[in-house]
N, C-alpha and C positions, 0 to 999 in steps of 0.2 A: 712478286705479288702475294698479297694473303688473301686467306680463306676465313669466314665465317669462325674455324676450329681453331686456327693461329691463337694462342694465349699473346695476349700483349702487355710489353713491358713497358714503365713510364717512368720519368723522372718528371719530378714537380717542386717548381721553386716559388717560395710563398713570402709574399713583403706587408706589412703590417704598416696599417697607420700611425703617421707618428705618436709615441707614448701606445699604442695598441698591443704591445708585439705579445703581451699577456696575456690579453683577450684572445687572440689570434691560433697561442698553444692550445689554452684552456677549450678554442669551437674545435679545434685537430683533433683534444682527447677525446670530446663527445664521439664526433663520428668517423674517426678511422678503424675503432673497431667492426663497425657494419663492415668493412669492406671484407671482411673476413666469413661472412655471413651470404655474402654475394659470390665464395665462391675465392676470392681473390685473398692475396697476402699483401702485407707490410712489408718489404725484403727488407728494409733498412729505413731510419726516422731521425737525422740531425739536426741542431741546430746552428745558429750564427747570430753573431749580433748585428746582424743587418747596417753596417754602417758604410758609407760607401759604397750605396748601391749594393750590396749582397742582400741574399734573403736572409731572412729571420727564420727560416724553416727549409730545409730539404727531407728530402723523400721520395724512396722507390720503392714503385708497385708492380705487382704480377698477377693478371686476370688469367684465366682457362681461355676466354676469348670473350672478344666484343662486346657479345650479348651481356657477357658479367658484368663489364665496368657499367653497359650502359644502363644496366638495372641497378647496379648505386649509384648513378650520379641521378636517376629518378627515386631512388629511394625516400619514401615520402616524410621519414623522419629528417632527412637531412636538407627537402626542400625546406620543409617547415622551419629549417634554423637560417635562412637566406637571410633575412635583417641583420640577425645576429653576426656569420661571417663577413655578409658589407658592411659594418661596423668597424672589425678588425682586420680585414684582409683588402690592402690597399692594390696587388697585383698576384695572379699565378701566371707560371708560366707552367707549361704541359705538355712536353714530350714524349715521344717514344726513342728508348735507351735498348743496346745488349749488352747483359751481363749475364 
C-alpha cells in the first residue's frame, strides 16, 4: 500500500495521429518542462516511429508524491493547451513503473 508521501513513478506511452507525430513532440516540449516546476523529474524522454502500433513517444517520470503529479496534470498552463494535444495525441497510456 502507499502513502500520501510515496513519490511515484510512471511510464507513459504516447501515439500521435496519423501524420501528427510532430505536433505531438512539439505539445511534449511545451509542457514537460512544468513537471519539473511541480516538484517532479523527466528520468528519461524517447522516441519511436510509432509504426505498428508502437508509440511515437516514451517516457518516465518521478513525482515526490501524488500531490505533485496531481498539481501538473491541473496545472492551468497545460489545461489551457487541451485542443492543442487532442489534435496531436491520438492515445496515452500511463503507468506506474520501478526503476
Amino acid at each position: 500500500m502507499t502513502s500520501p508521501t510515496d513519490d511515484v513513478r510512471l511510464c507513459c506511452l504516447l501515439r500521435a495521429h496519423p501524420g501528427r507525430a510532430d505536433a505531438l513532440h512539439e505539445y511534449e516540449d511545451r509542457v514537460l518542462p512544468w513537471i519539473v516546476e511541480h516538484g517532479g523529474e523527466v528520468v528519461h524522454r524517447a522516441f519511436a516511429d510509432g509504426a505498428d502500433g508502437r508509440p511515437d513517444e516514451i517516457q518516465l517520470y518521478r513525482f515526490p508524491h501524488q500531490a505533485a503529479l496531481d498539481a501538473y496534470l491541473r496545472d492551468e498552463r497545460r489545461v489551457a493547451l487541451t485542443a492543442e494535444r487532442d489534435a496531436a495525441v491520438a492515445r496515452t497510456e500511463l503507468f506506474p513503473v520501478r526503476f
